[in-house]
Structure formats: structure tokens, C-alpha cells
TIZAMI-967169 format. One record per residue: x, y, z of N, C-alpha, C in turn. Coordinates in Angstrom, 1 decimal. Atoms other than C-alpha are relative to their C-alpha. Example, Ala and Ser with C-alpha at 12.3 -4.5 7.8 and 13.67 -1.06 7.14 Angstrom:
2
0.9_-1.2_0.0_12.3_-4.5_7.8_0.9_1.2_0.0
-0.9_-1.1_0.0_13.7_-1.1_7.1_-0.8_1.1_0.8
//
This chain:
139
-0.3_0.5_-1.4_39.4_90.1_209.9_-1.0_-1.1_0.3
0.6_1.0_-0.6_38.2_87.1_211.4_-0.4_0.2_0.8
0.5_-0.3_-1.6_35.5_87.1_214.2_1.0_-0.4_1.3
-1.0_0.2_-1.4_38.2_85.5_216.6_1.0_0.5_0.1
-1.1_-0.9_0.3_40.6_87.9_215.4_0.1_0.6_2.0
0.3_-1.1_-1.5_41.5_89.9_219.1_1.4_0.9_-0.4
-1.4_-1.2_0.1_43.8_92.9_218.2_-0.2_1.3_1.4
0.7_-1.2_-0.8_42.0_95.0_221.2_0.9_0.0_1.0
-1.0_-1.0_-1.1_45.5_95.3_223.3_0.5_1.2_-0.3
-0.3_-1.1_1.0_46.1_97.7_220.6_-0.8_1.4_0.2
0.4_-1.1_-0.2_43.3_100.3_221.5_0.7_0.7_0.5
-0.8_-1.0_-0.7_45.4_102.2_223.8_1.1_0.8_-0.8
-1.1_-0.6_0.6_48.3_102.8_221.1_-0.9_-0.1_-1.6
0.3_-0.7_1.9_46.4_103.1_217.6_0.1_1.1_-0.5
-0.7_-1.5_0.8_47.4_106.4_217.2_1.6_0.0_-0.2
-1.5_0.3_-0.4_50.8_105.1_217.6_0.1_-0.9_-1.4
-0.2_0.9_1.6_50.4_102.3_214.8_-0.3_0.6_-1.2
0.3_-1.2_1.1_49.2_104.6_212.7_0.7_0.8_-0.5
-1.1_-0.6_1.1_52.8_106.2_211.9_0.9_-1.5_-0.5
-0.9_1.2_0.7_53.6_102.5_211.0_-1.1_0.3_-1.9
0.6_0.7_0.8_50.7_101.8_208.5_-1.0_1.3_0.2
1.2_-0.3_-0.5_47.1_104.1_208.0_-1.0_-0.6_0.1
1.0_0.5_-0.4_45.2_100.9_208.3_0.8_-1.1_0.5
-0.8_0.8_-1.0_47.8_99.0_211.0_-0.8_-1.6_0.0
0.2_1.7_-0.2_45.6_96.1_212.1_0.0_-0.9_-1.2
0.1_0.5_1.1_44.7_95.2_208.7_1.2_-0.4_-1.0
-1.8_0.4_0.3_48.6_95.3_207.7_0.4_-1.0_0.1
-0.6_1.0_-0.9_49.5_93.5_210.8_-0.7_-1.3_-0.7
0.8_1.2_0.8_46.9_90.0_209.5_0.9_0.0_-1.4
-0.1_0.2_1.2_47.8_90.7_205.9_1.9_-0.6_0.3
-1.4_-0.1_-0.6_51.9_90.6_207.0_0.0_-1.7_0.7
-0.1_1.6_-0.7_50.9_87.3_209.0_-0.6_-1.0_-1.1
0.3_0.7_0.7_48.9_85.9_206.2_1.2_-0.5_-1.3
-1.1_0.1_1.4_51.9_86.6_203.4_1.1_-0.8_0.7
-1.1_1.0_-0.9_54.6_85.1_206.4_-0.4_-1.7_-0.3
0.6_1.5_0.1_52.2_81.7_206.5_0.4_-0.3_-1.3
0.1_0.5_0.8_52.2_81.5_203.3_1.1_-0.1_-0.8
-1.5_0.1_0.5_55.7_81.9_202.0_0.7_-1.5_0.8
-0.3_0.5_-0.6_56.7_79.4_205.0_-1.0_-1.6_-0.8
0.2_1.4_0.3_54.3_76.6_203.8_-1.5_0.6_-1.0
1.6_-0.9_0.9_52.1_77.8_200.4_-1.2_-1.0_0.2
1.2_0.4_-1.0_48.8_77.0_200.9_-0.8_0.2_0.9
0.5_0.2_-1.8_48.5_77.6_204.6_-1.0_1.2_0.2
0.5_-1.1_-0.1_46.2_80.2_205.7_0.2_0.2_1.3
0.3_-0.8_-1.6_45.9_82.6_209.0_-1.7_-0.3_0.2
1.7_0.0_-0.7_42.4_81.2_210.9_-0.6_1.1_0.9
0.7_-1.1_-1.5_42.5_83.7_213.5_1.5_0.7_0.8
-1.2_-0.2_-0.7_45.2_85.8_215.4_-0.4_0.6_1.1
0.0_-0.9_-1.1_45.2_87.2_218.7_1.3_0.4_0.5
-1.3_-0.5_-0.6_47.6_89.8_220.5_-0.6_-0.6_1.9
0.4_0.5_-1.7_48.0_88.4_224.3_0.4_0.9_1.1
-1.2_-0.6_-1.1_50.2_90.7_226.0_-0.4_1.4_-0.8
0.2_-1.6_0.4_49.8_94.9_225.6_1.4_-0.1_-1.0
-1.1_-0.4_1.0_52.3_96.0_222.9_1.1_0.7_1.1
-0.7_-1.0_-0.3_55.4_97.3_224.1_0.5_0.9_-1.5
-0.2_-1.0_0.8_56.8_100.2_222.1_1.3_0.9_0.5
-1.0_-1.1_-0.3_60.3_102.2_221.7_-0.3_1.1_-0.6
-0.4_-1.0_1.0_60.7_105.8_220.1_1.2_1.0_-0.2
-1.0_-0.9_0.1_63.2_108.2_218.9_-0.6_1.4_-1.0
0.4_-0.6_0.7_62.8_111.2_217.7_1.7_1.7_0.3
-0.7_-1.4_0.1_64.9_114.9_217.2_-0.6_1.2_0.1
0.9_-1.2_-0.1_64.4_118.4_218.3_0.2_0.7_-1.2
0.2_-0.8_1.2_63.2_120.7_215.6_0.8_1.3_0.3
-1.7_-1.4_0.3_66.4_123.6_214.3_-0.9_1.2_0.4
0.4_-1.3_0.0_63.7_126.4_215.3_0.3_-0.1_2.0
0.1_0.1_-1.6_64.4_125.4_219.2_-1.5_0.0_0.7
1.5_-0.1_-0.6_60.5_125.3_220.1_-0.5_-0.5_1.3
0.5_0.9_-1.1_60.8_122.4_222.2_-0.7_-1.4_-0.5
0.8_1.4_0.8_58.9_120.1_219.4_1.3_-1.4_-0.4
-0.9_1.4_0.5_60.3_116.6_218.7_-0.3_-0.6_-1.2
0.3_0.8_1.2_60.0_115.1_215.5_0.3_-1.3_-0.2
0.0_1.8_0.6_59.5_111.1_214.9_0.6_0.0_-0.6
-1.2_0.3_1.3_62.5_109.8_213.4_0.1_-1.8_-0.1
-0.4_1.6_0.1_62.5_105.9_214.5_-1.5_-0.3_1.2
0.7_0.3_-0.9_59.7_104.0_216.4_0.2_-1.8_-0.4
0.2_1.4_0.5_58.8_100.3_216.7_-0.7_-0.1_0.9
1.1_0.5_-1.0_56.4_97.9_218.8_0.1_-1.7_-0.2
0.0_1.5_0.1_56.7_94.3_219.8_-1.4_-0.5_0.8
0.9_0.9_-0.5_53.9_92.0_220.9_-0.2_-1.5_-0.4
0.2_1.9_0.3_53.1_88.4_221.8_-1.5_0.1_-1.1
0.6_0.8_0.6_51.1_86.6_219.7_-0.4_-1.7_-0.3
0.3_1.5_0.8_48.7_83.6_218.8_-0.6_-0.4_-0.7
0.5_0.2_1.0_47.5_82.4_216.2_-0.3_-1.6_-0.9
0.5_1.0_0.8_46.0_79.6_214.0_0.1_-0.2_-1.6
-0.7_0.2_1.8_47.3_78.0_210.9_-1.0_-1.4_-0.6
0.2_1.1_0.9_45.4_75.8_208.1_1.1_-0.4_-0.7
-1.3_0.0_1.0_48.0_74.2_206.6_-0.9_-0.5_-1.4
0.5_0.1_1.3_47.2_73.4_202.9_-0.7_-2.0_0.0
0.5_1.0_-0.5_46.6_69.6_203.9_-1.4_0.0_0.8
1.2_-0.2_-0.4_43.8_70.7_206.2_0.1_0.5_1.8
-0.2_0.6_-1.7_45.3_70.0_209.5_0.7_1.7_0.7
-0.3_-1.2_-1.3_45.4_73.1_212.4_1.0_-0.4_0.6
-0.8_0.0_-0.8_48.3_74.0_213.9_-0.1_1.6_0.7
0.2_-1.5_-0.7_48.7_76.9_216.8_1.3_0.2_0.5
-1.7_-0.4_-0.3_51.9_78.9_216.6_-0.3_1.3_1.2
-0.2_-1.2_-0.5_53.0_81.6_219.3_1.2_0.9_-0.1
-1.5_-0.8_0.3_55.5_84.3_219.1_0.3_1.6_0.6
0.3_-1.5_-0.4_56.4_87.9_219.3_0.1_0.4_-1.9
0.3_-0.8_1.0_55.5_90.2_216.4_1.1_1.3_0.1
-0.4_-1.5_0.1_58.3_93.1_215.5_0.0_0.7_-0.5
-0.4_-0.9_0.8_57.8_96.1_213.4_0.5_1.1_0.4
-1.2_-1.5_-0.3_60.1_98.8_213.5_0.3_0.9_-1.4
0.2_-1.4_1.0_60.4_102.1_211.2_1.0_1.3_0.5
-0.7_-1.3_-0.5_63.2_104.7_211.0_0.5_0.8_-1.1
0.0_-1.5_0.7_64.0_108.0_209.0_-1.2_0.2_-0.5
1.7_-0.2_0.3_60.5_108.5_209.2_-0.5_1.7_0.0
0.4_-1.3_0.2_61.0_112.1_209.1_0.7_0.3_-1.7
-0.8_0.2_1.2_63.1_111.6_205.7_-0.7_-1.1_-0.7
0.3_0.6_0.9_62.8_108.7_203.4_-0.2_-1.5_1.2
0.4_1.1_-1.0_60.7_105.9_205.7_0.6_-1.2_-0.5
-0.4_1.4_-0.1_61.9_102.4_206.0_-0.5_-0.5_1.1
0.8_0.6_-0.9_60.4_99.8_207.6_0.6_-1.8_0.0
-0.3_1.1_0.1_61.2_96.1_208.8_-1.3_-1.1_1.4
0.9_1.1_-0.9_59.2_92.9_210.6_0.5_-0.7_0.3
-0.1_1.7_-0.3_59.9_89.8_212.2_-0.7_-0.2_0.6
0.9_1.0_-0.8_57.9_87.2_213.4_0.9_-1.4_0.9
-0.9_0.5_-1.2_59.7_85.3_216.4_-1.1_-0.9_0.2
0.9_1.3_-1.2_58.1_81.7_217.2_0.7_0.0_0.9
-0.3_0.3_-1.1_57.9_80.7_220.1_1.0_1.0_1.2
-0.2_-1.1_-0.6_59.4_84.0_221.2_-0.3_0.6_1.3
1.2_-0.5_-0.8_58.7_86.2_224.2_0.6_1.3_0.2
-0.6_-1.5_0.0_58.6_89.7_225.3_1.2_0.3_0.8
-1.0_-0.1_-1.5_61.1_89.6_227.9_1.1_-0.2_-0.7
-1.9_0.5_1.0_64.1_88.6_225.1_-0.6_0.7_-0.7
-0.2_-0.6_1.2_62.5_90.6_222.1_-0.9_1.6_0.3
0.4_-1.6_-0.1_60.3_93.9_223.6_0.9_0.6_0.4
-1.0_-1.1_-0.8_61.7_96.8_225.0_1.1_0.2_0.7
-1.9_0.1_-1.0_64.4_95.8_227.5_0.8_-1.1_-0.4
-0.6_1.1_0.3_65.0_93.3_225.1_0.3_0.2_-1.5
-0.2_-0.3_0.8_66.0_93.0_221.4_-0.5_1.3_-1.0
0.6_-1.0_0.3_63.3_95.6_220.3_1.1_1.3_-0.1
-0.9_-1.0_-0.5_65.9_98.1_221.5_1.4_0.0_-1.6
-0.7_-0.3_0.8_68.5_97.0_219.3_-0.5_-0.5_-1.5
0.3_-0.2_1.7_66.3_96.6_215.8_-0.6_1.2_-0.4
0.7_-1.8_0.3_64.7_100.1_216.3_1.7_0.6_-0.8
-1.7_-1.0_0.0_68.7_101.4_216.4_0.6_-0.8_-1.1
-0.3_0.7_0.9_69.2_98.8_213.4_1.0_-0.7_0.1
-1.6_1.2_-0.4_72.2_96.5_214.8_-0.5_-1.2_-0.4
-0.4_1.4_0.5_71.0_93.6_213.5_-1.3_-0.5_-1.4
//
């Protein structure tokens, strides 16, 4: 991690990222570093920050003994983001976006998916917004 790194809207739900990934933030970077670099080789990630608290959907099912317990079956989490790009030439560029991972039959055989949305925001891709329908896998 980079000292300008800022992942700390994330305190509040790290027990939450934690059925994405068992070392989440370090995912999340490495996930932005392999995006940069597929997009333009060479480039690297200088620094990322989350701006905005994560939103987060879940789903889950009640367990066949009737108990009352729910079992995680689907979850996800969107957040803005910004970040800083070397490109391979030298020259800084600062992208923003939203971040989506989402994860479902996570009580069966997990699957998992990402996008990274420039110029994105939460209001079209968190919770009351697309988030909703990539957890439920429609698109």
C-alpha cells in the first residue's frame, strides 16, 4: 500500500469484505493495479482513495433446521473512487469512478465478479442503483 493510499471508509464494514477476499484491501489495489495495466501496459496505480462510505447489498437463505439463522448466499459493495495513474510514458493522470465487487453462491461453489466504472457514481451504480441488479446477476 501506498502512504496516500485512504481505504479507511472501509473500517466500518471489514468484517463484511472479508467474505469477499481474507486480505480485501490488498485485493481491492492489486485488482486496480492489474485493471491499469491491462488498459495501458506499463501504467501503474500511485495512490487510491475510497471517497464516499461503501454501499453494500446482501442476500442470504434460511437454514432447513428452522433456527432463525440466515446463511450468505450473494453479497456485493460499490464505492467511489480516486485514484492516480503513471502511465508508462511518465505523465499522471487522475481517474474517478465507482468500484463493484459482487459474490454469489457463496454458500456453494463461490463466484465472484468486478467492475471498475470511470467516471461513475453511486447514485447510478450503488444500492438503489445498478449494484442491485449485478448482485442478482442480470447483466
Amino acid at each position: 500500500m501506498h502512504p496516500e493510499d485512504d481505504l479507511t471508509p472501509f473500517d466500518d464494514t471489514m468484517h463484511m469484505l472479508e467474505w469477499l477476499h481474507p486480505e480485501p484491501l490488498a485485493e481491492i489495489k492489486g485488482d486496480f493495479e492489474k485493471w491499469v495495466s491491462e488498459q495501458s501496459p506499463g501504467s501503474e496505480v500511485v495512490w487510491l482513495k475510497v471517497v464516499q462510505p461503501p454501499q453494500w447489498l446482501t442476500g442470504g437463505r434460511k437454514t432447513e433446521d428452522g433456527d432463525g439463522q440466515v446463511i450468505l448466499v450473494r453479497t456485493g459493495v460499490a464505492f467511489a473512487f480516486r485514484t492516480r495513474v503513471r502511465g508508462a510514458s511518465g505523465a499522471m493522470h487522475n481517474l474517478s469512478g465507482v468500484f463493484t465487487w459482487v459474490a454469489w453462491d457463496m454458500d456453494t461453489k463461490p463466484q465472484q465478479r468486478l467492475w471498475i466504472d470511470l467516471d461513475g457514481t453511486l447514485d447510478e451504480l450503488g444500492g438503489a442503483g445498478k449494484l442491485a441488479i449485478r448482485i442478482y446477476g442480470r447483466e
